[in-house]
Structure formats: structure tokens, C-alpha cells
C-alpha positions in Angstrom: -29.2 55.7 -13.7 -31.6 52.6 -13.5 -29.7 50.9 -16.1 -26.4 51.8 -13.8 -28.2 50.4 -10.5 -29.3 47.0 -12.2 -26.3 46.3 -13.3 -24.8 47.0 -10.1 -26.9 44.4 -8.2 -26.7 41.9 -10.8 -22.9 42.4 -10.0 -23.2 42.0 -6.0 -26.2 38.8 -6.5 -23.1 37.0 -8.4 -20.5 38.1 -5.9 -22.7 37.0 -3.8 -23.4 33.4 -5.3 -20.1 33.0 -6.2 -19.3 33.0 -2.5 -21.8 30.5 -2.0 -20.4 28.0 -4.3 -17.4 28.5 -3.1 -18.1 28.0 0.6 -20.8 25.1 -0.1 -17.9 23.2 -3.0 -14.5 23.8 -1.2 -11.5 22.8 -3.4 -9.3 20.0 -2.3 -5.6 20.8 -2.6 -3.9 17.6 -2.6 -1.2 18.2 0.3 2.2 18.4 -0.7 5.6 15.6 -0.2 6.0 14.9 3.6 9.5 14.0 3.6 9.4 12.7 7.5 8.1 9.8 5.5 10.7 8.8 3.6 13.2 8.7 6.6 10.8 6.8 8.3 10.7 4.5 5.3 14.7 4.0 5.2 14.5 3.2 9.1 11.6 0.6 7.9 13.7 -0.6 5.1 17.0 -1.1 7.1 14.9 -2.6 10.2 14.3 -5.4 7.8 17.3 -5.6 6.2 19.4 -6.2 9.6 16.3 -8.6 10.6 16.9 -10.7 8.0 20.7 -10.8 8.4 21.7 -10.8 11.8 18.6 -12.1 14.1 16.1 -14.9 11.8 16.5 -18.2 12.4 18.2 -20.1 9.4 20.2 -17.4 8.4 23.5 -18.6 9.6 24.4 -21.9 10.3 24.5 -21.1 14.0 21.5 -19.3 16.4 22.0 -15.6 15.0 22.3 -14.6 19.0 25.3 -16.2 19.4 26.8 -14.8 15.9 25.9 -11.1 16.4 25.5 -10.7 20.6 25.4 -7.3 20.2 23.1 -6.3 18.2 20.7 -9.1 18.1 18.9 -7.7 21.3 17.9 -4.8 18.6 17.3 -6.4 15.1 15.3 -9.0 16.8 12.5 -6.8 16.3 13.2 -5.8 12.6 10.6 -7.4 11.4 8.3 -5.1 12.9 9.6 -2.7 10.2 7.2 -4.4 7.7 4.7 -3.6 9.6 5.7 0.5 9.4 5.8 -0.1 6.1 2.2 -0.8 5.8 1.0 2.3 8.1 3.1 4.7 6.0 1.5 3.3 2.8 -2.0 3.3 4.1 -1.4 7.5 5.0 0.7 7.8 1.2 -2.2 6.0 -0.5 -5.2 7.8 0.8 -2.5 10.9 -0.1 -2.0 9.9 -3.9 -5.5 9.8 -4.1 -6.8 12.5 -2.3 -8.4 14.3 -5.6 -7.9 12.4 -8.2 -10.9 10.0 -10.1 -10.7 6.3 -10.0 -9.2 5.6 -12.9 -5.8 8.2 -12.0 -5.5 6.2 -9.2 -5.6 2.6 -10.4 -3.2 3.6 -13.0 -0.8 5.2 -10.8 -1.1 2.0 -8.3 -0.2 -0.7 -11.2 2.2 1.8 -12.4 4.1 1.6 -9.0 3.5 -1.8 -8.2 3.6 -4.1 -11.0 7.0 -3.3 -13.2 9.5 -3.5 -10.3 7.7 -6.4 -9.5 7.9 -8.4 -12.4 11.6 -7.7 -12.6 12.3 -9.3 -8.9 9.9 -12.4 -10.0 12.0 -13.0 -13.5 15.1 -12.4 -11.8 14.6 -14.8 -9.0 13.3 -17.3 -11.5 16.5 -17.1 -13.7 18.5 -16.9 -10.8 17.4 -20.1 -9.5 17.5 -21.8 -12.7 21.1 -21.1 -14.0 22.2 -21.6 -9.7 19.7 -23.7 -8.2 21.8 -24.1 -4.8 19.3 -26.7 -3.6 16.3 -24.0 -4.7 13.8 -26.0 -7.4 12.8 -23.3 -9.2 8.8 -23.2 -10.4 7.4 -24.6 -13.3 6.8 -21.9 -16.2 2.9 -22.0 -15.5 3.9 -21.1 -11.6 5.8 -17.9 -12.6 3.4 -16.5 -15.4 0.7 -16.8 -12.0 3.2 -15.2 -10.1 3.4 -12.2 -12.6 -0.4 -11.8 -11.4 0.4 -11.1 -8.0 -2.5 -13.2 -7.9 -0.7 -16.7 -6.5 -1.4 -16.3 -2.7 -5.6 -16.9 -3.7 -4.8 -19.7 -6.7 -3.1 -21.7 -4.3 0.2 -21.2 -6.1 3.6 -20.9 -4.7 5.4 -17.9 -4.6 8.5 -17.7 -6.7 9.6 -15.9 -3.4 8.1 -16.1 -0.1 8.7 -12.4 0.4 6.3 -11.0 -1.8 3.3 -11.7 0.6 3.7 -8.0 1.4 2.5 -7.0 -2.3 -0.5 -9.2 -2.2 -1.6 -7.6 1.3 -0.6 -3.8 -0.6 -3.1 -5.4 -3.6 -5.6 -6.0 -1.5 -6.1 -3.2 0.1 -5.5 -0.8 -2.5 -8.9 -3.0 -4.4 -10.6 -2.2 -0.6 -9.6 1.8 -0.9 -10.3 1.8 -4.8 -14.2 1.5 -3.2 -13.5 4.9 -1.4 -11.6 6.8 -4.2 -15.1 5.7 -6.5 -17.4 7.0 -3.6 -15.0 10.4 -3.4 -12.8 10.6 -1.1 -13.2 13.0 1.7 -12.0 13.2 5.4 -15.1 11.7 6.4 -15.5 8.9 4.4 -12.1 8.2 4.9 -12.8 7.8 8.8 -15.9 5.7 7.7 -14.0 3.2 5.6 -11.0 2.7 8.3 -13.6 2.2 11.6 -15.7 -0.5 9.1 -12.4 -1.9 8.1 -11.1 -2.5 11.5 -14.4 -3.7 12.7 -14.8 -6.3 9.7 -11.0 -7.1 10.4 -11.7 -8.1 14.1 -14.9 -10.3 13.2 -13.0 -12.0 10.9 -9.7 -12.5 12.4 -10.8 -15.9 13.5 -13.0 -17.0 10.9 -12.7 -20.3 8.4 -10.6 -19.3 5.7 -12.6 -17.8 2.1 -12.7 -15.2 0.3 -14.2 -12.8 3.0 -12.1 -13.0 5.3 -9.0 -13.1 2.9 -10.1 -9.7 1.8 -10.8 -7.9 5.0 
């Protein structure tokens, strides 16, 4: 009977500790796919797209108004589609990682980044050697920085002037790499986007370096 009754509290003290641990170490399920963001990243992606043909200024050999009166009014403001692009990937980042150690998610960031990308750089590079079309194409030493992603702080030019996005992506996937090492929780998260924005304002109008490059 005594044998019966210790074995019975033992029982209920780990029930009981278990629920502890449990309430004190909650699991974090990484949420699932929201797929309102990829429809807001086609409406991104075709912003730019009708931006770039049908309202900038060089396009066409005449103002792009003139060309395209009815729907320049509209694609004028493509370009804030770029812009979408980099609030949706904030959210999908902090997403991806949400879980995951440091390494996971440095990995999956290089693997998403960096293949596609070297692709566009040796295509444009090859494109514009075999059909210049007034396009000097970079010296060999220019393109193997470019393959760094790294050309923006060197000082070298881009083989593309449209890959500025990636290098702003880079950077702050290094800044958010500090919060996945920490551990990422809601609260941290909410830490590292008011210090951001605050070190981002300070900043804004400082001397160019490596500081405010960064922030």
C-alpha cells in the first residue's frame, strides 16, 4: 500500500514538473506558407516590370508620358514596388528563421541568394561581350568582385546597376544574423527593428563609412 502511494506521487510531482517545463520552455512552431505573400510579390514584381518599361526616363527615345498616356499616370509609381519587395522579405526572413540556429539560416540565405545571382552576373557579362551595343563590359577582375556581391563597398562597378537590391537584402540579412545568434523571439525581434530604425534615422545624414553603410 505504501509502496502503491509513493509511486503514485512520484507520478503526479512529474506530471506536475512536466507542466512546468512546458509552460516555463514553450515550443516555437515555425508558422506555416502565407500565400497572400506571394500575390503581393507578383503585384511587386509586375509594378517594376511596367516601371521600367513604360514610365523611366531613357527607356524610349521619347518622354515615356507621351508614348504610353494611359497608363503612365499608374506605372509612374512602379518603382515603389521595390520597395514592397523589401517589407515582404524583412516579414519572410524573420519567418525562415523563426526556430532555426545560425548556421540553418546562413545556409539557407546563400542558398537562395547567391546561385541565381551568379547566373544573371555571367549572363550579363557574356551578353555584353559577344553584343556590346555601346555597353563596355567590365574587366575580368570587376566581375569575379561582382560574384561577391561585395562591389557596392570595394568601390567596384556593378556589372548591372540593378543588383543594388541584393547588396541592401545582404546587408540586412548580416544585421538579422545578430538576432537569429541571440534567439529569436517576438521580443527581441521588436528590440532589433525599434534600434534599427532609430540607428537608421541618426545616420541617414551622416558622412558616408562603414556605419552608416551598414545601418
Amino acid at each position: 500500500m505504501l509502496d502503491h502511494d509513493l509511486t503514485a506521487i512520484s507520478a503526479r510531482r512529474e506530471r506536475a514538473g512536466h507542466r512546468r517545463r512546458t509552460h516555463a520552455e514553450p515550443v516555437l512552431a515555425r508558422p506555416g506558407r502565407v500565400f497572400a505573400l506571394d500575390g503581393l510579390r507578383l503585384l511587386a514584381a509586375l509594378s517594376v516590370v511596367a516601371y521600367h518599361y513604360t514610365a523611366r526616363v531613357g527607356s524610349w527615345p521619347k518622354k515615356p508620358e507621351a508614348i504610353f498616356p494611359a497608363v503612365f499616370p499608374v506605372t509612374a509609381y512602379g518603382w515603389l514596388g521595390v520597395h514592397l519587395f523589401f517589407l515582404i522579405s524583412g516579414f519572410v526572413i524573420c519567418m525562415s528563421c523563426w526556430g532555426k540556429p545560425l548556421r540553418d539560416f546562413f545556409v539557407s540565405r546563400v542558398v537562395r541568394l547567391y546561385p541565381a545571382y551568379w547566373f544573371g552576373v555571367l549572363a550579363t557579362t557574356v551578353t555584353l561581350a559577344v553584343f556590346p551595343k555601346g555597353n563596355r563590359h567590365l574587366p575580368w577582375t570587376d566581375v569575379l568582385t561582382n560574384l561577391t556581391m561585395l562591389q557596392e563597398p570595394l568601390g567596384v562597378p556593378s556589372v548591372d546597376g540593378a543588383y543594388w537590391s541584393l547588396f541592401a537584402e545582404l546587408r540586412f540579412y548580416v544585421l538579422f544574423a545578430v538576432v537569429a545568434w541571440w534567439g529569436l523571439t517576438y521580443r527581441r525581434v521588436l528590440v532589433f527593428c525599434c534600434v534599427w530604425a532609430t540607428a537608421s534615422m541618426l545616420f541617414a545624414k551622416a558622412e558616408p563609412g562603414p556605419l552608416r553603410l551598414l545601418v
